[in-house]
C-alpha positions as CSV (number, residue, x, y, z in Angstrom):
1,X,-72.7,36.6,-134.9
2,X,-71.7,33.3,-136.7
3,X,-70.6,31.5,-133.3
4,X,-74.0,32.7,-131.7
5,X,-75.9,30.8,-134.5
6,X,-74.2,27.7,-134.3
7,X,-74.5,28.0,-130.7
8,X,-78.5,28.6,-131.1
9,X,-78.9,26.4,-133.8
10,X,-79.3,22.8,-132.1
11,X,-82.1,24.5,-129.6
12,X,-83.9,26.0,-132.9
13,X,-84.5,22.7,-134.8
14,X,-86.6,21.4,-132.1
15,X,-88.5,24.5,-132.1
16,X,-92.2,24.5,-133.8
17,X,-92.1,27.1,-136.6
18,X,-94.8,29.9,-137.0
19,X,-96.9,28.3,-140.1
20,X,-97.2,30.9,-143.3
21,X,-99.1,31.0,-146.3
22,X,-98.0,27.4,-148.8
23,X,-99.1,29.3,-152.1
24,X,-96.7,32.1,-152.1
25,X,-92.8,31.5,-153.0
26,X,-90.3,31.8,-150.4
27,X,-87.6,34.6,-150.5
28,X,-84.6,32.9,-151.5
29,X,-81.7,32.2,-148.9
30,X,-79.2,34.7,-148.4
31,X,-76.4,32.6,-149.3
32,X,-73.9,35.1,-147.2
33,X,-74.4,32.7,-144.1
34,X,-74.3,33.8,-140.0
35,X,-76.9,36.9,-141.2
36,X,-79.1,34.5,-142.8
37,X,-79.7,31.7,-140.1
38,X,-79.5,34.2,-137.2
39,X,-82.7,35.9,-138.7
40,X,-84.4,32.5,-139.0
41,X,-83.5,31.5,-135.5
42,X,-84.8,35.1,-134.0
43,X,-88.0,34.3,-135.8
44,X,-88.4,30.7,-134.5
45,X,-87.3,31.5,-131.2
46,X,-90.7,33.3,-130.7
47,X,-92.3,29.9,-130.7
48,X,-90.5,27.1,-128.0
49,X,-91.5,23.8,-128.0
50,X,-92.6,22.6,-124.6
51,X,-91.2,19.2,-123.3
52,X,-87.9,18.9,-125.2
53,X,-85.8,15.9,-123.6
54,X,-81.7,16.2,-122.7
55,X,-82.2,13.0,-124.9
56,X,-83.8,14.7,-127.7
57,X,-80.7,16.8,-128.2
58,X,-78.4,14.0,-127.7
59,X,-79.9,12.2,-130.8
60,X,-79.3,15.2,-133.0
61,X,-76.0,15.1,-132.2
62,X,-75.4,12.0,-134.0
63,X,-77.8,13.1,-136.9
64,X,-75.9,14.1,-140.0
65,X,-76.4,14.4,-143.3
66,X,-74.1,13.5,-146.5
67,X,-73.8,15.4,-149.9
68,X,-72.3,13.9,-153.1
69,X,-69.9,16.7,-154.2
70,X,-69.8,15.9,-158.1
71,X,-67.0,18.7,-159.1
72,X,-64.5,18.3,-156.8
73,X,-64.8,14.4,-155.6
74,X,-65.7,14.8,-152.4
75,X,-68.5,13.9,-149.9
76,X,-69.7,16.1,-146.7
77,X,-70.8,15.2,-143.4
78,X,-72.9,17.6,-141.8
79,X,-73.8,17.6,-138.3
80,X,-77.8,18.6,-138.2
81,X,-77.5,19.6,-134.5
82,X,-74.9,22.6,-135.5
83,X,-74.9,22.4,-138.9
84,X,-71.2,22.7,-139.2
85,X,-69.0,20.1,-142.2
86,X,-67.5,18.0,-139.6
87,X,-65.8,16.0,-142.3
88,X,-65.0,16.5,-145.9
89,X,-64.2,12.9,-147.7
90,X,-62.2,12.4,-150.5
91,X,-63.9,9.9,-152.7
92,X,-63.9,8.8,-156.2
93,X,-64.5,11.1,-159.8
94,X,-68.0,12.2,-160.0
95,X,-70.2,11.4,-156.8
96,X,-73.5,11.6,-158.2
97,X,-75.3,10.2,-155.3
98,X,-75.1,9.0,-151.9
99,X,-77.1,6.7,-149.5
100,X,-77.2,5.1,-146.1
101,X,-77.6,1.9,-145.5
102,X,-81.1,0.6,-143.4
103,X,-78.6,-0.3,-140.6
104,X,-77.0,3.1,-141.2
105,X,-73.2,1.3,-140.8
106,X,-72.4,3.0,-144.2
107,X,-72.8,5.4,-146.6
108,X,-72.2,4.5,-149.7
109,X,-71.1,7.2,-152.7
110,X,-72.0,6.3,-156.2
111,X,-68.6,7.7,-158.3
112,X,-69.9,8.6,-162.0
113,X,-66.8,9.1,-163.9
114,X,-64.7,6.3,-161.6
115,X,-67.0,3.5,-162.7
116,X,-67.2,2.8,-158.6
117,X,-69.0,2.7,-155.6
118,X,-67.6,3.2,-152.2
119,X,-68.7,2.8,-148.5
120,X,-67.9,5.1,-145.9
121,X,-67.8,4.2,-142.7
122,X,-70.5,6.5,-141.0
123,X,-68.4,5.9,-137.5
124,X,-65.3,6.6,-138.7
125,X,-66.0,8.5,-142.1
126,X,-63.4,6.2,-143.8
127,X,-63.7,4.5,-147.1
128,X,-63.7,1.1,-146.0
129,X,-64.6,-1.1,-149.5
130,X,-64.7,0.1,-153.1
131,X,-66.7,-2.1,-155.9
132,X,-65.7,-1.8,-159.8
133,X,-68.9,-1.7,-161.9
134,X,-69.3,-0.6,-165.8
135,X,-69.7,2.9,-167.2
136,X,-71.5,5.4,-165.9
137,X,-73.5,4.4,-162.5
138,X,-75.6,6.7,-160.8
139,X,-78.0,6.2,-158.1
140,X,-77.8,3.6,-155.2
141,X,-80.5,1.4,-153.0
142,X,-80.0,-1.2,-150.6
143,X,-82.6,-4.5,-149.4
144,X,-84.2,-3.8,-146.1
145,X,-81.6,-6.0,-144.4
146,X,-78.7,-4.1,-145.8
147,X,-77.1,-7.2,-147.6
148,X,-77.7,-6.0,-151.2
149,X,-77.6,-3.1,-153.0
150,X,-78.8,-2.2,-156.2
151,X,-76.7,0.5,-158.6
152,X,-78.0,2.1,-162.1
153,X,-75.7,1.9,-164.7
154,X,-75.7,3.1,-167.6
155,X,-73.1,1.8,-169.5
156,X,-72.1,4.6,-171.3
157,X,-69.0,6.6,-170.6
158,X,-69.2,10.0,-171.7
159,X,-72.5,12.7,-171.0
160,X,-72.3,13.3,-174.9
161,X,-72.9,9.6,-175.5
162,X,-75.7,9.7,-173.1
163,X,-77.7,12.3,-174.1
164,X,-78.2,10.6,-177.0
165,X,-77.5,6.8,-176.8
166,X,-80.3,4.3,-177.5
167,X,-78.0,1.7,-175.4
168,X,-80.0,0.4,-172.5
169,X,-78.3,0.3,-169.1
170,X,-78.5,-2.3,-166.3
171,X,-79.1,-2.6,-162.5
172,X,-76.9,-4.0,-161.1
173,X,-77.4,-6.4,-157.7
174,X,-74.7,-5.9,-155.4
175,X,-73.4,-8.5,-152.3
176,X,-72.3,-5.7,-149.7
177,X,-70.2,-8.6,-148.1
178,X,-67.9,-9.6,-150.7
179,X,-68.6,-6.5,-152.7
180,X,-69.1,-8.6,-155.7
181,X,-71.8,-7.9,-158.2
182,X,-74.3,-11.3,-158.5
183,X,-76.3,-10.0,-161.6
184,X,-77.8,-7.8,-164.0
185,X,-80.5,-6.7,-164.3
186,X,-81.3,-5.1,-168.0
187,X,-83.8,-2.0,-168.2
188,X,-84.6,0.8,-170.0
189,X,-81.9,3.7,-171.4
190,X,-79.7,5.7,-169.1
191,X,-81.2,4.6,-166.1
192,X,-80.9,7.3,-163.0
193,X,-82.7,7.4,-159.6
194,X,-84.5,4.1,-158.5
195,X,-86.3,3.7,-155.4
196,X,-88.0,0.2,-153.2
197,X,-91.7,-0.1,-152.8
198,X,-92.0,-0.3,-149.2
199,X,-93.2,-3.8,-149.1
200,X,-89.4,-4.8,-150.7
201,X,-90.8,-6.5,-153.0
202,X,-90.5,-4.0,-156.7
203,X,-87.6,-1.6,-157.6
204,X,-88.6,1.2,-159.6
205,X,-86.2,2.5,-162.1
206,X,-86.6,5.8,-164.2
207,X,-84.8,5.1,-167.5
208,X,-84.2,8.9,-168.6
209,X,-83.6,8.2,-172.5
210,X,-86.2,5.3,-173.0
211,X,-88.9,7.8,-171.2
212,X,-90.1,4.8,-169.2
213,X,-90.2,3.3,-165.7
214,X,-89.1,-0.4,-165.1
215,X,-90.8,-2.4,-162.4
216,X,-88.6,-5.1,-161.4
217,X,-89.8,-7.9,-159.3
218,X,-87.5,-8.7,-156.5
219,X,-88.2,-12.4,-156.0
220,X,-87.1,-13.2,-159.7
221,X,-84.9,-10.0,-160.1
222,X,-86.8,-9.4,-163.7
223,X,-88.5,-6.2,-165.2
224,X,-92.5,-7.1,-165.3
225,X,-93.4,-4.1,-166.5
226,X,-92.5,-1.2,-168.3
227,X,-94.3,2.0,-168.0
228,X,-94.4,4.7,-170.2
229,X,-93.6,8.1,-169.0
230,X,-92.8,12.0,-170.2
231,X,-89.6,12.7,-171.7
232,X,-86.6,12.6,-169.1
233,X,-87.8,11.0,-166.4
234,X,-85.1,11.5,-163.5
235,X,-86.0,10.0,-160.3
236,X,-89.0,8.2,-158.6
237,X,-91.2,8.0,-155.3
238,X,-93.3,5.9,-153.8
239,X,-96.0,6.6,-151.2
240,X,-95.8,4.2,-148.0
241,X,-99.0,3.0,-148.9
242,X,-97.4,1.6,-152.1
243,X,-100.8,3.1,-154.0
244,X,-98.7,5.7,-156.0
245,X,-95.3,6.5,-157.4
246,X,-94.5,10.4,-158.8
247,X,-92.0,10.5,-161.6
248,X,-90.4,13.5,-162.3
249,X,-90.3,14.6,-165.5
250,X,-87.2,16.9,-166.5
251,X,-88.0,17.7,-170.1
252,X,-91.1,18.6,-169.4
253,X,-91.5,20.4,-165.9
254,X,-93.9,18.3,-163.9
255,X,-94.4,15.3,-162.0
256,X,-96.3,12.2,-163.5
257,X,-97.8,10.3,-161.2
258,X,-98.7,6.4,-161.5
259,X,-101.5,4.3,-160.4
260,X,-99.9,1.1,-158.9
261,X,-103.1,-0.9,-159.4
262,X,-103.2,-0.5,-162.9
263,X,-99.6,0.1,-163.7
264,X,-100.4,3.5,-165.5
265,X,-100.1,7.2,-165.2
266,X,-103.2,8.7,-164.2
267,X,-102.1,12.4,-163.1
268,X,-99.6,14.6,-164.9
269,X,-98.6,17.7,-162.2
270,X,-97.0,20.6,-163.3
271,X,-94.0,21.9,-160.9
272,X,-90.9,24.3,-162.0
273,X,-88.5,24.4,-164.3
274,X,-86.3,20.6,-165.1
275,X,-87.7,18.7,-162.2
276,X,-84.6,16.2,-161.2
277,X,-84.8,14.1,-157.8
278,X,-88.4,14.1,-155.2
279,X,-88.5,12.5,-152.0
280,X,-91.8,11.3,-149.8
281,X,-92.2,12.1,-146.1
282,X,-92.9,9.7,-143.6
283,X,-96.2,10.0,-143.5
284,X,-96.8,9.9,-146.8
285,X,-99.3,13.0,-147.1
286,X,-96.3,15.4,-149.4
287,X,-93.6,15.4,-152.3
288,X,-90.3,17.3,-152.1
289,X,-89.7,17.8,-156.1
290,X,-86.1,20.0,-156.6
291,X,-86.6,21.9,-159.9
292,X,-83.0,22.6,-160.9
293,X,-84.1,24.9,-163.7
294,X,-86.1,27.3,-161.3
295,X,-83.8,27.2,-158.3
296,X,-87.1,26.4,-156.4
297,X,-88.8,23.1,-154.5
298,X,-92.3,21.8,-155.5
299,X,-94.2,20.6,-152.4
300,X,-96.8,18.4,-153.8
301,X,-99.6,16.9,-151.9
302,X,-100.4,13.4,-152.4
303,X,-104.4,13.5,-151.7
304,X,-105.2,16.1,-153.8
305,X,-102.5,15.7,-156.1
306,X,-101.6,19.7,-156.7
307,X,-98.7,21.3,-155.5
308,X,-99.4,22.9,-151.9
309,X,-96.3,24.8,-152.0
310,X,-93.4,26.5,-153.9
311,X,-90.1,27.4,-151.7
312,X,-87.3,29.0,-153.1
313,X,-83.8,26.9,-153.0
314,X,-80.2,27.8,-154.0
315,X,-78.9,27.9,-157.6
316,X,-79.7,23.8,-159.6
317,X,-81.8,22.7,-157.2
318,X,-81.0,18.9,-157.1
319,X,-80.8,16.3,-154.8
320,X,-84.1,15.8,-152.0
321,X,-83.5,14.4,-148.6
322,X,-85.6,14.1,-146.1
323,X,-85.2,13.4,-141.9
324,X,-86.8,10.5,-140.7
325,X,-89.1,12.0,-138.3
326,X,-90.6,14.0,-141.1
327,X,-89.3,18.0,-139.7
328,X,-86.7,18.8,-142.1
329,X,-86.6,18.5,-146.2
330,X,-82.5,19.1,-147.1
331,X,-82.0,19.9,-151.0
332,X,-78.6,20.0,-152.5
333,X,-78.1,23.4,-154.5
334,X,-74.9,22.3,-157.2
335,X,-74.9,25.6,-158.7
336,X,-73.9,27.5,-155.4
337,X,-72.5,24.7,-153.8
338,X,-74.8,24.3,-150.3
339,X,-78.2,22.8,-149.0
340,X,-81.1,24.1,-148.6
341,X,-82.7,23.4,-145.1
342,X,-86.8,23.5,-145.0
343,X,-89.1,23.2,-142.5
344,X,-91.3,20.5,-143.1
345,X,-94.4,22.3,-140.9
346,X,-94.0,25.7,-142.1
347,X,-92.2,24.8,-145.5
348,X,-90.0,28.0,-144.1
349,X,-86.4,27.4,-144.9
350,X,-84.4,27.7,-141.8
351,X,-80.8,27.4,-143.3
352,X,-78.3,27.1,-145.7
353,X,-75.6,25.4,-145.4
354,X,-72.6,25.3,-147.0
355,X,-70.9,21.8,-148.4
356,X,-68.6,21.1,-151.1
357,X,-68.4,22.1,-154.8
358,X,-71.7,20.9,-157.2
359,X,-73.5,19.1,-154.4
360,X,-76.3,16.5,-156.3
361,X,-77.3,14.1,-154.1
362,X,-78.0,13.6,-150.4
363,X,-78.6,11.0,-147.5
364,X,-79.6,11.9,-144.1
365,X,-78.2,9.6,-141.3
366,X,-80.3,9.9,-138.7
């Protein structure tokens, strides 16, 4: 049964989904494996798409995705087209997160308790450079032309000192070359996820124990504005459009959403339980929001600003990745160690998929 679903599996993720109702929740995956994806794929073989290329299904061949395995220092490559590990990565204490590069050359794995970052090779899977930073770094982001990257850090060692530390934290700007860091940047406290506006010209950094988002201005690498948030804000997105950017709020369980133009919140969006990373599609018309206290995912919708859709994920939903053509939302489950794999169209999940131990965050290389 399991070598018939891998065998099935690359023809099924170019198939078109039957659509279901957004407003009801999902039954969770059944986490056992083969029995679970071979009952999705019987269900979405009743609907072929016409006009699938040989080169279509060459390209998802060389589509993975990376995890961030925080409890046992490890990072998985997983090849979309068969959604088999085709490499497991020893890496540094703690991954917290991981991210491609624009150029996609590397991945590079934010290590938590190692006080590093390291890139991996995404032809070879091989650590190739690792950078020394100060306490506690988190997320990752790198300039459009994949010369500079830009690391949270908190400066604070220990999750005890964290929780309740009013030391602020710095991003830190990163020369890729050398691997040398050319500046600090100082924001808010315990600063976590961070994402570009898409005109490269602002970072956005969610500063978890200041309850506040730092705009930072590119061009002078300086905050110009601080935003005040809910409490625990954990990760950021920002429409292509650059109009809005949705905050979610852990402490709270929802989404606040600002008004670029006036630098504001103007929208407060209740989603499950301790909301911790969200992610945009392409298109910009929907949020992927992984609540980690409700094992579920929040599909928000960015016109109407209410949530379209609840799906049901593994155990600590966490980490919110998303392919680039806009089909398939992948959400790291730490508690039971896999990722969840939706449907974008049908928000139907089609697998689960089973990575390392406390997988937080993800990266799709495609």
């Amino acid at each position: 049964m399991k070598k018939r679903a891998i065998s099935l599996f690359a023809s099924m993720l170019l198939l078109t989904l039957t659509a279901c109702s957004q407003k009801v929740l999902q039954e969770p995956p059944n986490n056992s494996g083969s029995q679970s994806i071979q009952s999705n794929l019987e269900n979405a073989l009743q609907t072929p798409t016409k006009n699938t290329t040989q080169s279509e299904i060459n390209n998802m061949s060389q589509y993975y995705f990376y995890t961030a395995n925080e409890d046992e220092s490890s990072v998985s490559a997983v090849n979309v087209a068969t959604m088999q590990t085709t490499a497991s990565i020893p890496v540094g204490k703690g991954p917290h997160n991981v991210q491609v590069t624009p150029d996609r050359n590397f991945v590079f794995v934010v290590e938590n308790k190692s006080n590093t970052v390291s890139a991996i090779d995404t032809k070879t899977n091989k650590i190739t450079k690792t950078i020394k930073v100060r306490e506690g770094p988190k997320h990752i982001i790198f300039s459009k032309d994949s010369k500079t990257a830009y690391v949270t850090v908190t400066e604070m060692a220990e999750t005890g000192e964290m929780s309740g530390s009013d030391k602020k934290g710095n991003v830190y700007v990163v020369d890729i070359a050398t691997g040398t860091v050319k500046n600090k940047i100082p924001v808010g406290k315990m600063p976590h996820g961070l994402r570009m506006s898409p005109d490269g010209k602002n970072l956005y950094v969610a500063n978890s124990n200041s309850n506040d988002i730092s705009v930072i201005d590119l061009s002078s690498n300086k905050v110009i504005k601080t935003i005040k948030v809910g409490k625990k804000p954990a990760q950021v997105a920002v429409t292509p459009d650059n109009k809005q950017v949705f905050v979610t709020i852990g402490d709270e369980n929802r989404v606040d959403v600002i008004d670029t133009s006036t630098m504001s919140v103007k929208k407060s969006i209740p989603v499950g339980k301790t909301p911790v990373q969200d992610f945009v599609t392409p298109d910009g018309k929907f949020i992927y929001v992984a609540n980690t206290g409700s094992d579920s995912i929040s599909v928000i919708k960015t016109e109407t600003l209410d949530v379209a859709a609840t799906i049901a994920a593994g155990s600590k939903a966490h980490g919110v990745a998303i392919s680039k053509d806009g089909k398939y939302v992948f959400v790291t489950n730490a508690g039971s160690g896999n990722v969840t794999v939706v449907d974008a169209k049908s928000n139907v999940v089609i697998a689960t998929v089973a990575v390392g131990k406390g997988p937080r965050g993800i990266t799709v290389c495609d």
